[in-house]
TORLUM-751043 format. One record per residue (C-alpha): chain; x, y, z. Coordinates in steps of 0.05 Angstrom, whole numbers, plus 5000, padded with zeros to 4 digits. Example, Ala and Ser with C-alpha at 12.3 -4.5 7.8 and 13.67 -1.06 7.14 Angstrom:
<zakes>
{c = A&px = 5246&py = 4910&pz = 5156}
{c = A&px = 5273&py = 4979&pz = 5143}
</zakes>
This chain:
<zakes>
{c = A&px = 1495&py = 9466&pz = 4159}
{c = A&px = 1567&py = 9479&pz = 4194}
{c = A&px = 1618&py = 9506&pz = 4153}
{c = A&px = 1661&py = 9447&pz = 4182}
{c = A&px = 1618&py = 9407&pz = 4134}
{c = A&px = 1633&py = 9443&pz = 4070}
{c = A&px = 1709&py = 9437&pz = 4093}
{c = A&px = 1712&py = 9365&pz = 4106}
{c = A&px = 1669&py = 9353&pz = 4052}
{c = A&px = 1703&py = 9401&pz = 3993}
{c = A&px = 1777&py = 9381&pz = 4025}
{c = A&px = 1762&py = 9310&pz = 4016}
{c = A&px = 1742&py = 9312&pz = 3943}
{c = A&px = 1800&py = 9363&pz = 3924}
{c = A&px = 1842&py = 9301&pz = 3956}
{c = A&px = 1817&py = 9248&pz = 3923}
{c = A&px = 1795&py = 9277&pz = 3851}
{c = A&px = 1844&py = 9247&pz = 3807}
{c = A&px = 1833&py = 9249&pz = 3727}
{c = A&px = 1799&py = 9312&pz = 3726}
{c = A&px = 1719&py = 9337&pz = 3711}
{c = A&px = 1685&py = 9270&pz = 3700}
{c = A&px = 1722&py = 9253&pz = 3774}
{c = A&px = 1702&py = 9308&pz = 3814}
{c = A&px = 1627&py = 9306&pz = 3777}
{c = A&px = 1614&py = 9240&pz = 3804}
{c = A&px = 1646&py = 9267&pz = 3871}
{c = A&px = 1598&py = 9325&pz = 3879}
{c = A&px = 1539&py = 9288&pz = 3850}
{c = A&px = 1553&py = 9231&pz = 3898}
{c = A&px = 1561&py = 9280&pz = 3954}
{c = A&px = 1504&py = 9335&pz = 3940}
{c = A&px = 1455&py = 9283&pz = 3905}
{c = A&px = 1458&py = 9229&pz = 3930}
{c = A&px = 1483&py = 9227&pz = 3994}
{c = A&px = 1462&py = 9286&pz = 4027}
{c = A&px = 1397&py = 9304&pz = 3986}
{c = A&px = 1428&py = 9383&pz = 3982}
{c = A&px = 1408&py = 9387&pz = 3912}
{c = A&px = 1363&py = 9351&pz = 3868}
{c = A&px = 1383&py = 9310&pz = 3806}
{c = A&px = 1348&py = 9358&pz = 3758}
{c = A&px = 1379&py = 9417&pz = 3793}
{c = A&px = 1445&py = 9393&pz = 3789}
{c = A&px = 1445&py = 9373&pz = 3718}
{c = A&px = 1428&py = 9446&pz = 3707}
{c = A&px = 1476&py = 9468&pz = 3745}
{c = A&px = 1530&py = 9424&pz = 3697}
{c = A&px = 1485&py = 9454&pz = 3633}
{c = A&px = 1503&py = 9524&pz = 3668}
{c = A&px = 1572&py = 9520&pz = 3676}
{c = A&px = 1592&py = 9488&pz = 3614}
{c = A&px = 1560&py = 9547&pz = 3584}
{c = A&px = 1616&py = 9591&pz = 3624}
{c = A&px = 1691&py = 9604&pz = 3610}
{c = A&px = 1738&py = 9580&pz = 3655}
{c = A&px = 1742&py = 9511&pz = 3696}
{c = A&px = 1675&py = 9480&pz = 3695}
{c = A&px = 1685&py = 9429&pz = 3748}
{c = A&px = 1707&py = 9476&pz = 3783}
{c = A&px = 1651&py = 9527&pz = 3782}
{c = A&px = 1600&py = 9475&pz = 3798}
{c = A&px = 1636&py = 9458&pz = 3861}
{c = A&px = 1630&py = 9533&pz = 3874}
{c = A&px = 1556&py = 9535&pz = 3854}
{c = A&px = 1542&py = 9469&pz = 3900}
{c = A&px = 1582&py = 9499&pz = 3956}
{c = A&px = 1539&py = 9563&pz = 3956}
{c = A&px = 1472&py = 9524&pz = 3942}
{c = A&px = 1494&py = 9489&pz = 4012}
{c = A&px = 1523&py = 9548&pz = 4050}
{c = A&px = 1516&py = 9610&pz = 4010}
{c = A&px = 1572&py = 9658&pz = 3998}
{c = A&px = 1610&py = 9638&pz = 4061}
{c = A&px = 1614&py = 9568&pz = 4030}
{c = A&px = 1633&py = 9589&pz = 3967}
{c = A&px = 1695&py = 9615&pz = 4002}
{c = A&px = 1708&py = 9552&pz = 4044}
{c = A&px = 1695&py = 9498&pz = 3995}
{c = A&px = 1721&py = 9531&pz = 3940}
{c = A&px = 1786&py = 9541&pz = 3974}
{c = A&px = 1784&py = 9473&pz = 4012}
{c = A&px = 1772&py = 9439&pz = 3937}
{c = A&px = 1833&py = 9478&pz = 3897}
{c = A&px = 1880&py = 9487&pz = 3959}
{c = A&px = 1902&py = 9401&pz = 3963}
{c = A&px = 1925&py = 9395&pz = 3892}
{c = A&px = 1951&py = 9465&pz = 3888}
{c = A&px = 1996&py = 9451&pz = 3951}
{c = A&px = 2016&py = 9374&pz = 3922}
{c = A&px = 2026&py = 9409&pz = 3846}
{c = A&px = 2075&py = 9463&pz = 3866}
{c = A&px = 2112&py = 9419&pz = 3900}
{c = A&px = 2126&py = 9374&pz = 3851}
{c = A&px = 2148&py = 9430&pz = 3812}
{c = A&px = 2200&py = 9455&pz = 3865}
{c = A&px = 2220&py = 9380&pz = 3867}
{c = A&px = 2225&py = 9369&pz = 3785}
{c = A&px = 2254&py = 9436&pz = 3763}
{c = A&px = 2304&py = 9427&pz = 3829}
{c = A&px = 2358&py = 9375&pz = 3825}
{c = A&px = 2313&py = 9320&pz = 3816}
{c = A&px = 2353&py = 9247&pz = 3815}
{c = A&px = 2348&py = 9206&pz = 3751}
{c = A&px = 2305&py = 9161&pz = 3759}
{c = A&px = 2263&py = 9229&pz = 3773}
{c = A&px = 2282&py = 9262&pz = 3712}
{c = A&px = 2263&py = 9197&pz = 3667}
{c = A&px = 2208&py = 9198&pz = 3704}
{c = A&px = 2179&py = 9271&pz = 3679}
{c = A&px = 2204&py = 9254&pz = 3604}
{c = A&px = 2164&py = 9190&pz = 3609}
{c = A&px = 2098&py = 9220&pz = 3631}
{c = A&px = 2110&py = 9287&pz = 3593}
{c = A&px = 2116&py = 9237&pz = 3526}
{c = A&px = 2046&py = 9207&pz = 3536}
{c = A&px = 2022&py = 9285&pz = 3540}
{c = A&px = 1995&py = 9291&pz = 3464}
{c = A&px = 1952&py = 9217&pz = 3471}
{c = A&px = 1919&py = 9250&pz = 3519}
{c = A&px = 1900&py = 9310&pz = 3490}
{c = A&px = 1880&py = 9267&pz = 3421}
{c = A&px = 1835&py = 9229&pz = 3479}
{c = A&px = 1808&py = 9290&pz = 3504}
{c = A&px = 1785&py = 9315&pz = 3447}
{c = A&px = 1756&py = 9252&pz = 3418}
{c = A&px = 1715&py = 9242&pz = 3487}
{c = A&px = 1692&py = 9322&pz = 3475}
{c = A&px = 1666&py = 9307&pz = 3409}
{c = A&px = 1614&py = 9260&pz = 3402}
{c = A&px = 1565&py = 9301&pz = 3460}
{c = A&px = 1587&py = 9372&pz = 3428}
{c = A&px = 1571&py = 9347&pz = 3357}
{c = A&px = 1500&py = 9320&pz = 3373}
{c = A&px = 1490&py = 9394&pz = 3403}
{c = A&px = 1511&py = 9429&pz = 3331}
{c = A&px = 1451&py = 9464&pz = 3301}
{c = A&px = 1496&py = 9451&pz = 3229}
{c = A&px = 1549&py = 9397&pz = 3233}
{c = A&px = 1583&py = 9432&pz = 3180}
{c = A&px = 1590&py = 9496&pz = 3218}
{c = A&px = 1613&py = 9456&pz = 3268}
{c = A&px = 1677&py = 9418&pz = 3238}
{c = A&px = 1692&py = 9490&pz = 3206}
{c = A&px = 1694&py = 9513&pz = 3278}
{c = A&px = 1741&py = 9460&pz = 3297}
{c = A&px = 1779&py = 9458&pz = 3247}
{c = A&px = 1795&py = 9534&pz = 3263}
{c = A&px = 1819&py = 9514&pz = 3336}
{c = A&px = 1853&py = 9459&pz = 3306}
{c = A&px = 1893&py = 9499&pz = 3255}
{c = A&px = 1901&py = 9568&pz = 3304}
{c = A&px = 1933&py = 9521&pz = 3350}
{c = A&px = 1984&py = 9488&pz = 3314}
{c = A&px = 2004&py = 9555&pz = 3282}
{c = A&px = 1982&py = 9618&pz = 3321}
{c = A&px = 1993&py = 9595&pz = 3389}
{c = A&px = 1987&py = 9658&pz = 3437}
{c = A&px = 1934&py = 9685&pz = 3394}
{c = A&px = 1882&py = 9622&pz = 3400}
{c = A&px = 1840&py = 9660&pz = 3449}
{c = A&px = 1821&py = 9708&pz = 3395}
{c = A&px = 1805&py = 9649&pz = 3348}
{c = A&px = 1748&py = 9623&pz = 3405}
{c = A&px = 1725&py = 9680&pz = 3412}
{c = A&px = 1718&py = 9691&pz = 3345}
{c = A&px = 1677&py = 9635&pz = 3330}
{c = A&px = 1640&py = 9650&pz = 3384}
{c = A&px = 1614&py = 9710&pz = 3358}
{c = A&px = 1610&py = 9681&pz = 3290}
{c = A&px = 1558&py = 9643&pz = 3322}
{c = A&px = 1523&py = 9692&pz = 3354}
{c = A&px = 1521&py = 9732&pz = 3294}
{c = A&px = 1491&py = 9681&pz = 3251}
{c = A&px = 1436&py = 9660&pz = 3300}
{c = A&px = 1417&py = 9739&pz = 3306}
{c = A&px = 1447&py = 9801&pz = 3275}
{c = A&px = 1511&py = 9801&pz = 3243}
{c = A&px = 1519&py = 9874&pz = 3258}
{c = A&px = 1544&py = 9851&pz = 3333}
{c = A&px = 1607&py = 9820&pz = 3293}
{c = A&px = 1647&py = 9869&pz = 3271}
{c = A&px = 1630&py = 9929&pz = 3332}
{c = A&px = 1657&py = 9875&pz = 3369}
{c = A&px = 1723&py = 9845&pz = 3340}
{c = A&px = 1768&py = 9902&pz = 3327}
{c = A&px = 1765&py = 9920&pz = 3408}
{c = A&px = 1782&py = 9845&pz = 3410}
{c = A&px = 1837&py = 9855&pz = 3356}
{c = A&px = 1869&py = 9918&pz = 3390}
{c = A&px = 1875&py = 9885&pz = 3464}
{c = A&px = 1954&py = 9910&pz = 3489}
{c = A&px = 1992&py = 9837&pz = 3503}
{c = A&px = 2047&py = 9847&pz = 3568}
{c = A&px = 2125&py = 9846&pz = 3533}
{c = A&px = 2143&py = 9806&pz = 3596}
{c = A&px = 2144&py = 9796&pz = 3673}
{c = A&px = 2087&py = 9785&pz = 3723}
{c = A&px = 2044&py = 9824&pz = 3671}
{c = A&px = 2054&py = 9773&pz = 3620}
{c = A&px = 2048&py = 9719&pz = 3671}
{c = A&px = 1977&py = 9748&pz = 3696}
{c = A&px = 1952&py = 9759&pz = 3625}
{c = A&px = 1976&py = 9675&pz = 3613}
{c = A&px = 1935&py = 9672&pz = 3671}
{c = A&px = 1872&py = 9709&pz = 3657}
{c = A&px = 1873&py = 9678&pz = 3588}
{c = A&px = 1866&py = 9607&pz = 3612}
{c = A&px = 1817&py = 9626&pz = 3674}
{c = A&px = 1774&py = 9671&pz = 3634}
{c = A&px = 1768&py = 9657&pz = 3564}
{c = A&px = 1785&py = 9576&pz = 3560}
{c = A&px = 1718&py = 9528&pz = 3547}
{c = A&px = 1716&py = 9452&pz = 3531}
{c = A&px = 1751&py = 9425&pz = 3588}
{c = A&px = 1814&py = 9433&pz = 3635}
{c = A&px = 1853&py = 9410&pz = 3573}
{c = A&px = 1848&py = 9468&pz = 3524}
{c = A&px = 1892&py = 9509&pz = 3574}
{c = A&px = 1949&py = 9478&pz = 3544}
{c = A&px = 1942&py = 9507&pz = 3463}
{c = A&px = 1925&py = 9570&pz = 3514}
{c = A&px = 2002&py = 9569&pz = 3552}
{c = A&px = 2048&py = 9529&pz = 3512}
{c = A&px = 2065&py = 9583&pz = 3463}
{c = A&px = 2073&py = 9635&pz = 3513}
{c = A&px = 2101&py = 9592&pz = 3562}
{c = A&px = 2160&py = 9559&pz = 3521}
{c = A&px = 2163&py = 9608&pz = 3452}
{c = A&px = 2139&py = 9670&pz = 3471}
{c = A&px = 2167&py = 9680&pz = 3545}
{c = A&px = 2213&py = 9620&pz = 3557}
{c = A&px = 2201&py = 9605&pz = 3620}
{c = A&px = 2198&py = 9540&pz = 3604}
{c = A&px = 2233&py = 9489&pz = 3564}
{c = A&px = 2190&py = 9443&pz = 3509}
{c = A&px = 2204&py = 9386&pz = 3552}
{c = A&px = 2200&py = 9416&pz = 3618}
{c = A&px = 2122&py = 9434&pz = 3595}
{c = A&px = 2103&py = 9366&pz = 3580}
{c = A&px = 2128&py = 9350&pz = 3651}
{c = A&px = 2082&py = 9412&pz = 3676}
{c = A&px = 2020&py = 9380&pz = 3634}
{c = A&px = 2032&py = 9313&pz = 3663}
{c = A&px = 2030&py = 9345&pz = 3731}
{c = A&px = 1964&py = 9375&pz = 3726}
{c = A&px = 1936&py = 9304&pz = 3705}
{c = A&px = 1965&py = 9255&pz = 3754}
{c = A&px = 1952&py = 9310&pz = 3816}
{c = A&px = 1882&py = 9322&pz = 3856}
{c = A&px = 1839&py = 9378&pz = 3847}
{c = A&px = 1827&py = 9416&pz = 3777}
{c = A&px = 1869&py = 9404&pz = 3720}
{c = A&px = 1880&py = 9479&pz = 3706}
{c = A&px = 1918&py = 9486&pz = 3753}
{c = A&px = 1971&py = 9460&pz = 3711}
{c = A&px = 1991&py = 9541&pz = 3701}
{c = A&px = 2003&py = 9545&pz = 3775}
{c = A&px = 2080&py = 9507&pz = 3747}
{c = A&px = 2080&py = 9558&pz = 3692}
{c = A&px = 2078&py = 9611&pz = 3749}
{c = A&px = 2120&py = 9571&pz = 3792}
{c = A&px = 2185&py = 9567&pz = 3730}
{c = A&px = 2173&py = 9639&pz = 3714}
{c = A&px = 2170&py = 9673&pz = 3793}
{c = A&px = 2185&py = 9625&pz = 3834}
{c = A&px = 2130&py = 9609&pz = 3891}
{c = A&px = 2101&py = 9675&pz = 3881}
{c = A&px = 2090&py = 9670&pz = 3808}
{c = A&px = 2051&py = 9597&pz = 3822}
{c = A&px = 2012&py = 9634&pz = 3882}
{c = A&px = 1998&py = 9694&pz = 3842}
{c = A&px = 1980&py = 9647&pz = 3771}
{c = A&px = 1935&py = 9605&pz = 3816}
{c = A&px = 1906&py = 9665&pz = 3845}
{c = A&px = 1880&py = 9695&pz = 3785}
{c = A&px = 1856&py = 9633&pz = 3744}
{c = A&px = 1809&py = 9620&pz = 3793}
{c = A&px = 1786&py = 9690&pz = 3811}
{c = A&px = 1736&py = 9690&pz = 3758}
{c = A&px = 1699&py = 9629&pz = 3777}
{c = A&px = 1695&py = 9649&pz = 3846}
{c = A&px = 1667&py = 9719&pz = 3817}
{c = A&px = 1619&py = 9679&pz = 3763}
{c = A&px = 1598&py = 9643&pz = 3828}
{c = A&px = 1594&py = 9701&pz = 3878}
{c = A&px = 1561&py = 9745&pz = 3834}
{c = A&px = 1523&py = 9706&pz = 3787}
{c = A&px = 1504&py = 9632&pz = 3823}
{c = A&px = 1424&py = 9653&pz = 3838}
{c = A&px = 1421&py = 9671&pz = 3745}
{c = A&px = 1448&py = 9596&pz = 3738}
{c = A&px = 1383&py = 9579&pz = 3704}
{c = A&px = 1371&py = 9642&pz = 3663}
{c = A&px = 1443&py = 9629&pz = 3638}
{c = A&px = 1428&py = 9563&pz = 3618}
{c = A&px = 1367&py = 9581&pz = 3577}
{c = A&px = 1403&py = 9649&pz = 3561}
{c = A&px = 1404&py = 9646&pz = 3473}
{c = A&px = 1458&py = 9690&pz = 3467}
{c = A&px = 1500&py = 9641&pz = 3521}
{c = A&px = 1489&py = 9585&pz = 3486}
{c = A&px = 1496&py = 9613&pz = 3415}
{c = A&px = 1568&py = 9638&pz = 3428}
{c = A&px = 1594&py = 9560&pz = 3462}
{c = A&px = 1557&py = 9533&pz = 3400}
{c = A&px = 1618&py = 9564&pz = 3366}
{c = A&px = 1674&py = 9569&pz = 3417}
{c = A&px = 1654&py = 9494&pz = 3443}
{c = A&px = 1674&py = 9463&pz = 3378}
{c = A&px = 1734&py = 9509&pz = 3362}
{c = A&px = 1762&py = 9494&pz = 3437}
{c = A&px = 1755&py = 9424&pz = 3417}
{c = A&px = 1793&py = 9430&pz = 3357}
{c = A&px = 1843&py = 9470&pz = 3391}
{c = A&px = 1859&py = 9405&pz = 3445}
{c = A&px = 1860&py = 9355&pz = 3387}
{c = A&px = 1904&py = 9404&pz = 3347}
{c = A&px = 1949&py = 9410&pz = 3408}
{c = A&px = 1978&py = 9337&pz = 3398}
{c = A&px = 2015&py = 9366&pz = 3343}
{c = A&px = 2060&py = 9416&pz = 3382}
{c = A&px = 2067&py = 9373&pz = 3442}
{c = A&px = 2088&py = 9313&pz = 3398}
{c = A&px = 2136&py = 9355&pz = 3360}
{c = A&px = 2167&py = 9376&pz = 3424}
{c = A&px = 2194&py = 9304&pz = 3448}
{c = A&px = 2273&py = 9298&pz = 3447}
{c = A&px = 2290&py = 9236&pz = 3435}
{c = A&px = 2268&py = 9175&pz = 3400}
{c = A&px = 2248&py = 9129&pz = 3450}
{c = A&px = 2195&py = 9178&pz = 3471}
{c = A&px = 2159&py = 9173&pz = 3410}
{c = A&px = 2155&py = 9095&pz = 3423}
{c = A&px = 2125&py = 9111&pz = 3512}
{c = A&px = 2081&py = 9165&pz = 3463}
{c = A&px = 2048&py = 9095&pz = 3419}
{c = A&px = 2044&py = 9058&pz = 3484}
{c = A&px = 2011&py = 9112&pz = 3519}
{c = A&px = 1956&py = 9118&pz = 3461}
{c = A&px = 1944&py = 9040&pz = 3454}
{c = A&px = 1924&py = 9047&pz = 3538}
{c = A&px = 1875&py = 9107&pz = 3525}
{c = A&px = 1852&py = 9096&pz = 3458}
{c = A&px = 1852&py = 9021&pz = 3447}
{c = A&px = 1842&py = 8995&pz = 3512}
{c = A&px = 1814&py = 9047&pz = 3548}
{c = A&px = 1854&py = 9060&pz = 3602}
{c = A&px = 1845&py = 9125&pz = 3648}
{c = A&px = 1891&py = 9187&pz = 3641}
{c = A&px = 1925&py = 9183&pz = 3706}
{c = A&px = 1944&py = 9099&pz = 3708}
{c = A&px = 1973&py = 9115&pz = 3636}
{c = A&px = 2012&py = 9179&pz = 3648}
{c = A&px = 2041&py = 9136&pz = 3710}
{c = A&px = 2058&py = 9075&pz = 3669}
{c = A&px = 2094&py = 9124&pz = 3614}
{c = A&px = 2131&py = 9147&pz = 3686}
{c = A&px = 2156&py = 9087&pz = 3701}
{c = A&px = 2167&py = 9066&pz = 3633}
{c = A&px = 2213&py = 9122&pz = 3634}
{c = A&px = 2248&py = 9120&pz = 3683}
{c = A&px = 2265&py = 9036&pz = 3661}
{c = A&px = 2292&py = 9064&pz = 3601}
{c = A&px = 2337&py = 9124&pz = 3625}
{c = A&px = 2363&py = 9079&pz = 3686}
{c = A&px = 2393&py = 9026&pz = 3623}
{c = A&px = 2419&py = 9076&pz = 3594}
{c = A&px = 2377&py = 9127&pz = 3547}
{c = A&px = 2389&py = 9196&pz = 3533}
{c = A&px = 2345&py = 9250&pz = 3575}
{c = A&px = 2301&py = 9304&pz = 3529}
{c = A&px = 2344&py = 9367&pz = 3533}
</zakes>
């Protein structure tokens, strides 16, 4: 097959894949399954089994893994870029546009969608559960692990990476030896964190391409502390608006920390953020995409997400807290119950909601509100 094909083909669904994994899942399926026969069903739902068991973006790595089932390593390259490129191109310039001079309407606009931010990550986490739970060898293990995310992330912030990891290995260690525990942890433990700069912005980076599981959404426990405490590139409301951007553009959510880049370097910072979050699916991919079905019936694998699945899932419920504490002013709160009535009542998707809190902003600032500091 040309490599034409896996550009049109990967370009169009990185244009078109609004609201995030379950989008571009029925994209590829559509595209590789049923469309053009490239993969069978069985092999593709092994192929989602296999990258769920991976860190990092997981709709992301299986458009990797389909490109190079199509075209090999040339069209793991080509797709791979011609899938992130669109919404990474549309995202970063929205940021130059929002943390410009924006107009008002603009600005009520961003503190509109950034208020409906924490209904979606309750929503998030509430669709994660119910499959994750009926996975649990112990259901009790598995609200403990949870809970863990859920607590490390409303009070530990830059150091939740070590808590899903942790569990993780918790995991591991109770399905085999526990002696792998503690070699193990106090390398974890003793890991140098960058003071500042691009090094701080790359390790923010590696941290939500490399060790993040459960979904685009648990990047955001993974940057907010760094990103507005730690750092302060970024103001509490000025994140919300860069959460809402990763879920009403195309492409993956994670790229979402391409605007973290963006407000702490400029262009290159959102180039270079970008650059490394996806390096290590393209490497998993690369490296690793003919051992997709020994990783999926790998114990070990599947031991360590039966820990750091749950505790990622916690972590994106617990992140409502943070993000709702982080609204301004009152009338946000109220575009915050609206928002969660559309996704959680009635069912609405992400992206129509986080565009109706938009607008509903933007109505309420033009009459006279007060903008979010």
């Amino acid at each position: 097959m040309r490599l034409q094909t896996v550009l049109r083909e990967w370009g169009r669904i990185g244009c078109i894949g609004f609201g995030g994994p379950p989008t571009h899942i029925v994209l590829l399926r559509a595209l590789c399954v049923e469309r053009r026969r490239w993969l069978g069903a069985s092999e593709f739902e092994d192929a989602i089994a296999a990258c769920n068991l991976l860190p990092g973006p997981a709709s992301t790595q299986l458009a990797l893994y389909c490109a190079w089932r199509v075209r090999g390593r040339v069209g793991v390259l080509v797709g791979g870029a011609a899938f992130i490129l669109p919404g990474l191109i549309v995202i970063l310039g929205l940021a130059a546009f929002f943390f410009g001079s924006p107009p008002l309407w603009a600005r009520g606009a961003a503190a509109g969608a950034g208020a409906g931010v924490a209904a979606v990550a309750v929503q998030t986490a509430l669709s994660l559960a119910p499959e994750s739970r009926k996975r649990a060898r112990s259901r009790l293990r598995w609200l403990l692990y949870a809970l863990a995310g859920a607590a490390a992330t409303a009070t530990i912030g830059p150091w939740l990476v070590l808590v899903l990891l942790s569990c993780g290995l918790v995991e591991i260690a109770l399905q085999t030896v526990w002696g792998r525990l503690h070699t193990v942890m106090p390398a974890l433990l003793a890991v140098a964190v960058p003071s500042g700069g691009l090094g701080a912005l790359a390790w923010v980076a590696i941290k939500v391409g490399a060790l993040s599981y459960g979904g685009g959404f648990v990047i955001i426990p993974l940057m907010q502390a760094d990103a507005v405490n730690r750092y302060h590139w970024l103001t509490s409301g000025q994140f919300l608006n860069a959460v809402a951007l990763g879920q009403v553009t195309p492409g993956p959510v994670v790229q979402t920390v391409a605007v973290v880049g963006y407000a702490a370097a400029g262009l290159g910072g959102g180039l270079l953020a970008a650059l490394i979050v996806f390096t290590p699916s393209f490497a998993f991919v690369l490296l690793g995409g003919p051992r997709f079905q020994q990783l999926r019936d790998n114990r070990t694998a599947r031991n360590f997400l039966a820990g750091a699945g749950p505790a990622a899932i916690g972590a994106i419920l617990g992140s409502a807290i943070p993000l709702a504490r982080a609204l301004g002013e009152p009338w946000q709160y109220g575009v915050l119950a609206g928002a969660a009535l559309l996704l959680l009542v009635f069912r609405k998707g992400v992206v129509l909601t986080l565009l109706l809190a938009g607008a509903a902003g933007t109505v309420i600032v033009l009459v006279g509100a007060h903008l979010p500091h």
